[in-house]
N, C-alpha and C positions, 0 to 999 in steps of 0.2 A: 534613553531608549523610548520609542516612540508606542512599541510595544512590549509589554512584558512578560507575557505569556506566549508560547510560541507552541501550536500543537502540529507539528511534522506527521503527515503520512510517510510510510514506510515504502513500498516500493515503488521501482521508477522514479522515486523522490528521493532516498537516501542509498538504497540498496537497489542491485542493478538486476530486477527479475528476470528481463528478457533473459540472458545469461543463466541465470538459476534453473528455470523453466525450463532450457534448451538441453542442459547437463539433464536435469531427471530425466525429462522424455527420454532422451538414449540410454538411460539406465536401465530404464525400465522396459525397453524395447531389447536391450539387449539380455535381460532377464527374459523376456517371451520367444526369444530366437527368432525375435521378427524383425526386417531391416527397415528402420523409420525413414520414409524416403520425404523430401521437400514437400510432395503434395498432403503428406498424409501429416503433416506436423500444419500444415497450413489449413487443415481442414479441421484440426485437433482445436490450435487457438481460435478460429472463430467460433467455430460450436462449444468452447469454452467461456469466449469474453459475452458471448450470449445467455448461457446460463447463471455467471453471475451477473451482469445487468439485470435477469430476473430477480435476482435476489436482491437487488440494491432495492427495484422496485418492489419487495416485500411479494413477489409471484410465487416464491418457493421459499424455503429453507436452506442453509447454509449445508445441511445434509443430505437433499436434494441435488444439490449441487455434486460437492466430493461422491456419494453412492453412483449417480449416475453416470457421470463425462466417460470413464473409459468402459463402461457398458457399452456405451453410445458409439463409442470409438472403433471400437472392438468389431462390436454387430456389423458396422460400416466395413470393416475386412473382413466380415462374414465366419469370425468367431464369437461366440459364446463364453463369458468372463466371469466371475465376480467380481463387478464393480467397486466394491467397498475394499476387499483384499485389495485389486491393484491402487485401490485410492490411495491406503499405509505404506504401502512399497513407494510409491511417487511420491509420497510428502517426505518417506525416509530420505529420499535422494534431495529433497527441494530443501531438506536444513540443509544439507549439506553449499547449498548457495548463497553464499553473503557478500558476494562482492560487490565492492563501494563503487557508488556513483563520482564519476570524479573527486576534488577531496572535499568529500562528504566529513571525512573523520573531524578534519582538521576546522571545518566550519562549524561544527557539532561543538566542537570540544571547545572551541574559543566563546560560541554564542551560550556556553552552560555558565559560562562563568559572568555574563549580563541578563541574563533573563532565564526564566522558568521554563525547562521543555519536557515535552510530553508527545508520545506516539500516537496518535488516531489511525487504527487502521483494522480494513475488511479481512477477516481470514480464518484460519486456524490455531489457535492459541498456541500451542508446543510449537508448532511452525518458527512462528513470528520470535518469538522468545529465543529460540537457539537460534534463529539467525542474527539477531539483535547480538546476543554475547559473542556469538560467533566474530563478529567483524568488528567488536568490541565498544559497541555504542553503547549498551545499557548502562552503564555507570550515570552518563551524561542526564539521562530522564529520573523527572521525578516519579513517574507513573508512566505504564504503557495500556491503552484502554484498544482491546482487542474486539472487532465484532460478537465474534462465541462465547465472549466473560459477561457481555452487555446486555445481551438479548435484542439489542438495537445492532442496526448498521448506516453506516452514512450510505446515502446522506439524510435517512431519517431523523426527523427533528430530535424524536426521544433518544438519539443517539448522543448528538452534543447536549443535551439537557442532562443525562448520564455524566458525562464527563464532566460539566461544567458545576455540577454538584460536587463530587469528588475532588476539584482543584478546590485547595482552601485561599478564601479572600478571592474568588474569580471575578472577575469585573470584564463583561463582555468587551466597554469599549477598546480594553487594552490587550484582547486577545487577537492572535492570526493565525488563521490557516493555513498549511503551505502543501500544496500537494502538485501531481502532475493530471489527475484523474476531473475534465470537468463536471462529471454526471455525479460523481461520487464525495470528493473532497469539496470542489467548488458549489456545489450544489448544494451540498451540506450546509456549507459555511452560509450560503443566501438563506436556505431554511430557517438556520441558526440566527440570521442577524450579525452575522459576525464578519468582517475584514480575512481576507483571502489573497493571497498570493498562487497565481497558475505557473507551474513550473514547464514552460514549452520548448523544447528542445529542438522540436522540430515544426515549428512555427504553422503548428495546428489552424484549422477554422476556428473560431468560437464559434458555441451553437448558439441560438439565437433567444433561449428563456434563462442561458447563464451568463450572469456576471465578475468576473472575479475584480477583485480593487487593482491590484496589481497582475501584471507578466511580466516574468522573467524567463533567458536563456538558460543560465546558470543559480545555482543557490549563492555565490560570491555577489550576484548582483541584489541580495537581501539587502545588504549593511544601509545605503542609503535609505530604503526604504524604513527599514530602524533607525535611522538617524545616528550609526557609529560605524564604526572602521574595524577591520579586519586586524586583530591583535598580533602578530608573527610568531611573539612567544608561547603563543597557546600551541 
């Protein structure tokens, strides 16, 4: 193996959020008797992936974040909310989404048994966690290192400086990043000095201050990059 450590981000990369994401919101819209229409979910995720970008960029808090967004939301339909209330009620519905990125399982479960893995990712701890056992991946990790357990987030350096404390025997050269996020994961891993794989599905731009070592379509297209083959019996 060409690497030995292998730190996965979590969603869009293993677990399929768009999905999760789209199930709360109607959850939670149909707990307010309000009908979530296309534009009003289109207005939700941008004014969502903007307040965490602030928080990548350390603008806000990770509680800034969750208190505000359906404040925000809300006001914009010219209600008046508890932000924080409808924040619990939406992450209630968002465990409830684990469903796998194509087979994620089965490339997890083959790659635990060659190399060391480990979850890197931005969120909510209880979140992450029941969706992880949820879709039955957690066995697979040896550790899962959550933005809100860390006090760091990627792609701040003191983020993978945290983590890579905590892996015992870490040896940067032999670690890889694998995410689909380049501001977050990819970003990280350049901060970090570390090797990175961008998971593009949809054959993104790169931006122009990120590099990642590798792109891939699929997570299947790992193995070369590791230098092994895809096990059948795993």
């Amino acid at each position: 193996m060409n690497y030995s450590t292998l730190l996965f981000d979590l969603d869009d990369t293993l677990l399929d959020f768009k999905a999760a994401e789209d199930h709360a919101l109607q959850e939670l819209f149909n707990t307010m008797n309000t009908t979530l229409t296309p534009e009003i979910k289109k207005y939700y995720k941008t004014m969502n992936r903007h307040l965490w970008a602030d928080y990548e960029q350390g603008k806000i808090s990770r509680q800034e974040v969750t208190d505000s967004r359906f404040k925000k939301l809300f006001a914009n339909l010219g209600k008046n909310v508890d932000g924080s209330q409808l924040d619990q009620k939406y992450r209630h519905y968002l465990t409830q989404g684990h469903q796998l990125l194509g087979n994620s399982r089965r490339i997890i479960a083959d790659l635990a048994n060659k190399a060391d893995l480990y979850v890197v990712t931005n969120g909510v701890s209880k979140t992450q966690y029941k969706r992880l056992e949820d879709a039955k991946l957690l066995p697979y990790f040896k550790d899962i290192f959550v933005s809100e357990d860390t006090g760091y987030q990627k792609p701040m350096p003191e983020y993978f400086d945290y983590v890579a404390k905590r892996i015992p025997h870490f040896v940067a050269q032999k670690a890889l990043v694998i995410g689909d996020s380049l501001t977050s994961d990819i970003k990280g891993a350049n901060n970090a000095g570390l090797d990175s794989v961008w998971l593009n599905p949809e054959a993104k731009q790169l931006l122009p201050d990120v590099k990642p070592t590798y792109e891939v379509k699929d997570l299947e297209q790992l193995y070369p990059i590791l230098g092994t083959s895809f096990d059948e019996k795993a």
